[in-house]
Structures are given as structure tokens and as C-alpha cells.
C-alpha positions in Angstrom: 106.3 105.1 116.9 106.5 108.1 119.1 108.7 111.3 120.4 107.8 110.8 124.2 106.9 114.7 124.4 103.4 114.8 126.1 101.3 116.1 124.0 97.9 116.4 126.4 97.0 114.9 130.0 94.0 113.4 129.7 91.6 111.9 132.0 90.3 108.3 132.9 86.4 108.3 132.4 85.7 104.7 132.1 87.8 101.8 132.8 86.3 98.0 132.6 87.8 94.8 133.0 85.9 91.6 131.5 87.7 88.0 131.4 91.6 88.5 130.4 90.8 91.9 128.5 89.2 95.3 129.3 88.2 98.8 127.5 89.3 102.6 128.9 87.7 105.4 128.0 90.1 109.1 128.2 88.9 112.4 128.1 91.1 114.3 126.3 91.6 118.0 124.9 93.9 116.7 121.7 91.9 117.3 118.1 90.8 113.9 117.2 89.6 115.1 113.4 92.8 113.3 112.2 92.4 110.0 114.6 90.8 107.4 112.5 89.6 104.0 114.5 93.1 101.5 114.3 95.3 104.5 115.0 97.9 104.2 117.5 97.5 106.8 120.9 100.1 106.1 123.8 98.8 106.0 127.5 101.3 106.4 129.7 103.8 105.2 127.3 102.0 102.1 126.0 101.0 102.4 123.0 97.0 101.4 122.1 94.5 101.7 119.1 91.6 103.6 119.1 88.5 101.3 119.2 86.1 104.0 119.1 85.9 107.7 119.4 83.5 110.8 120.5 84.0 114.7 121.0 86.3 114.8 122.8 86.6 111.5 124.1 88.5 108.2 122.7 88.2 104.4 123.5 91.0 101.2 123.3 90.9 97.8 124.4 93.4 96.7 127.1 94.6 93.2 126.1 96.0 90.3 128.6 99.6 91.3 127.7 98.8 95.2 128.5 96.9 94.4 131.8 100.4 92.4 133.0 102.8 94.5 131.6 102.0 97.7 132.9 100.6 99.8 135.3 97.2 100.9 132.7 95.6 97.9 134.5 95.9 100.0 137.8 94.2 103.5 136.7 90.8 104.5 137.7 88.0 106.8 136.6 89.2 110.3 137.2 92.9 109.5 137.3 95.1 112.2 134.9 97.1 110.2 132.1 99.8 111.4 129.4 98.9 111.1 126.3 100.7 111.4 122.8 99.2 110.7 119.1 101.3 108.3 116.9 104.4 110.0 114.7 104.1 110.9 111.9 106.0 112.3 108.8 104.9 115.8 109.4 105.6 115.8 113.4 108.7 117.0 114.8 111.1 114.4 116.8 111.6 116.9 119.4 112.1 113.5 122.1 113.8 110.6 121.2 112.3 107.0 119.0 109.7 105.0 121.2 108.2 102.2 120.5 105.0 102.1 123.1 106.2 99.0 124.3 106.6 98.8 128.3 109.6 96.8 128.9 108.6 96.7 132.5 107.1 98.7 135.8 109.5 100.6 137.9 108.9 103.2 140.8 109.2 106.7 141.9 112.1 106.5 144.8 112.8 110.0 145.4 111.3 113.4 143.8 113.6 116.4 145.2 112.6 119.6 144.3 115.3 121.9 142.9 114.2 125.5 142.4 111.1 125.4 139.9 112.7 122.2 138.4 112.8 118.5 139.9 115.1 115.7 140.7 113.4 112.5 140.3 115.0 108.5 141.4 113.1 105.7 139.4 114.0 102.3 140.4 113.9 100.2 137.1 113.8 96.1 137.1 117.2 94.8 136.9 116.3 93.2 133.6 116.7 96.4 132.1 119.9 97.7 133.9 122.1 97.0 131.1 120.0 98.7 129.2 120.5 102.2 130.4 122.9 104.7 130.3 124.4 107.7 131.6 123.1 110.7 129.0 120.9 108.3 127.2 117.2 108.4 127.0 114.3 106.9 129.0 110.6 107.1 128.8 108.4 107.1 131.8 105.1 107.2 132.0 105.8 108.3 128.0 107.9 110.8 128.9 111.2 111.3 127.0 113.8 111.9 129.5 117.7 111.9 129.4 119.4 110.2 132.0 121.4 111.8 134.5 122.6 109.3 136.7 122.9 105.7 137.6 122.9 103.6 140.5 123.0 99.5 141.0 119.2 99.8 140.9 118.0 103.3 139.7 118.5 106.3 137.4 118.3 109.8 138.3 116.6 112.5 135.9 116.5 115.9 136.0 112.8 117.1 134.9 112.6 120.9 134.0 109.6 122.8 134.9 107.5 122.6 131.8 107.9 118.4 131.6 106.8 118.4 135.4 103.8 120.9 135.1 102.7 119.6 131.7 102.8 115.8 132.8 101.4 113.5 135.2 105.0 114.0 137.2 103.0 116.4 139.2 100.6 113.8 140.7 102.9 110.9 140.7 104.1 110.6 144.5 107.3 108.7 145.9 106.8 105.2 145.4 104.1 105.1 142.5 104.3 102.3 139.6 105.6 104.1 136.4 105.9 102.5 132.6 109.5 102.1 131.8 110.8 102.2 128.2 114.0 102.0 127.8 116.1 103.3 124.5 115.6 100.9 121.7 119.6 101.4 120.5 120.3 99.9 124.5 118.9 97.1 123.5 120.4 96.3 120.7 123.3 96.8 121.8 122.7 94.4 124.8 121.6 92.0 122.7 124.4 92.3 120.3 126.8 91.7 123.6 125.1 88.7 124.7 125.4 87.3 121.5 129.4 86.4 122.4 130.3 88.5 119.5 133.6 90.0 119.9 134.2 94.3 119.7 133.9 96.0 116.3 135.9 94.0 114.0 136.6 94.5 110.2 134.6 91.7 109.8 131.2 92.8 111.4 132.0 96.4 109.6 131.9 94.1 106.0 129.0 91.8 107.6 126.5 95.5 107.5 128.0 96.8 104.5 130.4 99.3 106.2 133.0 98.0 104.2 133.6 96.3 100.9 136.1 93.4 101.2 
């Protein structure tokens, strides 16, 4: 699990595809004392384990799944990424709960500046429409962000100057692939929906111990 607050932008040093599944290599400033090998570290919001690790320096494996599921497939050597360490126990939950599993690929439609702050349009995959709402939370790219608005095909965030300057926001231009998460409650809540259940009865209340009958 993770918060979705960046905690470093690293950098690309080494990406290689072989067959169905590939290896990156990211620079990073984070302390990796703590990191063992099998430890979770999310790239852009998808979540990988550390293969291997040097000063200053770490190394995952990019399976099938991750090379058509997101846009890590895409990077190249030199190209800044956010990064964020697994949560744990100790580590404040200053974002929101996310997984590190991309639901999909969306893309920057609009970036408006707004003082020293920014107004960004994602378009996200209409699979994951119902998932969204207004005031809810979002990751993309890793990034924990609160939705301000939605449109048949979009959301609308508003990014506040230390997300955009400490985030690969600042690179990303208008109509770049980004890693969409979307709120895990959305989607149990569009799953409970489409199950043809009917609203909040006493019955489901019992069902998940809410009440006693």
C-alpha cells in the first residue's frame, strides 16, 4: 500500500526490454538502508519490487502485465519519475489508500496555470468513469489528488504549487500518457451496484454485522 505523496523524483538510468518482460534501473535520492530486495517502491503509481539495489540506485523487473498496463513500458533513460516507498506502520497517511495497481492510462488534456498553482484536465478511460467522483481522490502518475470536477470523459484537479514543483507534473505536457488509479472505495461501490443489489437495506446492515437481528 501507499499514501500517493511523492516522496522523491527519480531518474531513468537503464531501461531493457527482453521477450514479454524487462528490468529499469532509477536513480534516486530516497535512503535505501531500510529497502530490502522484495520490498515494494511505486513508479509512477505502479507499484514494483526491488530486484536489486546500489548507492543510490535501485532495480525491478517489469512483467508482461506492467509493460500493457501502463505507461512504465514508455520511459527512457534520463526521463524524471515519482517515486514513493511502501507504507508502513510508522509513516504518516498524509494522501489517501493506494494500491499501485494502474487501472488504466489516461492523458493530460489541459494544464492552466493559475497563479503559482495549476489546473490540470485528465481524460480517464470510460471504464473507470463510474469510478470517480466529485471531492474524491485520484492518483496519477502516484500522485494523490482530490477531484475537483467531472466531465463525460475527464476530471479536473487543482494541483497546488508544492505537488507541481515536487512531481513530474512539471514535465508532463498536454497530451502525455499518465497512470490512473482510481479510489479503491469507488470501486467497491461500483461493484456493489452492478451486483443488482438494492440501496441500504436492514438486511445488508445485518449481512456485515451492523446490526443484530
Amino acid at each position: 500500500m501507499f499514501t500517493g505523496i511523492i516522496e522523491d523524483v527519480g531518474r531513468v538510468k537503464s531501461i531493457e526490454k527482453k521477450g514479454a518482460f524487462g528490468r529499469i534501473t532509477i536513480e534516486t535520492a530516497l535512503s535505501l538502508d531500510e529497502v530490502s530486495l522484495g520490498d515494494s517502491i511505486a513508479i509512477n503509481g505502479a507499484c514494483l519490487t526491488v530486484a536489486g539495489k546500489s548507492a543510490g540506485a535501485f532495480t525491478a523487473d517489469l512483467s508482461e502485465e506492467t509493460f500493457a498496463g501502463t505507461t512504465l513500458g514508455e520511459l527512457q533513460a534520463g526521463v524524471r519519475v515519482n517515486l514513493e516507498r511502501a507504507l508502513t506502520l510508522s509513516k504518516p497517511l498524509g494522501g489517501h489508500m493506494v494500491t499501485g495497481h494502474v487501472d488504466g492510462i489516461g492523458r493530460i488534456l489541459k494544464k492552466t496555470p493559475k497563479g503559482g498553482a495549476m489546473d490540470i484536465e485528465v481524460e480517464i478511460p470510460d471504464t473507470l468513469m463510474g469510478q470517480v467522483v466529485r471531492k474524491g481522490s485520484i492518483a496519477i502518475d502516484g500522485i494523490s489528488l482530490t477531484i475537483a470536477e467531472i466531465t463525460c470523459r475527464s476530471i479536473r484537479a487543482a494541483i497546488i504549487p508544492h505537488t507541481f514543483n515536487k512531481t513530474t507534473l512539471l514535465d508532463k505536457p498536454e497530451g502525455a500518457k499518465v497512470n490512473i488509479e482510481t479510489d479503491v472505495i469507488g470501486k467497491y461501490v461500483e461493484r456493489y451496484l452492478s451486483s443488482g443489489k438494492k440501496g441500504m437495506t436492514e438486511d445488508f446492515l445485518a449481512e456485515h454485522g451492523f446490526l443484530k437481528k
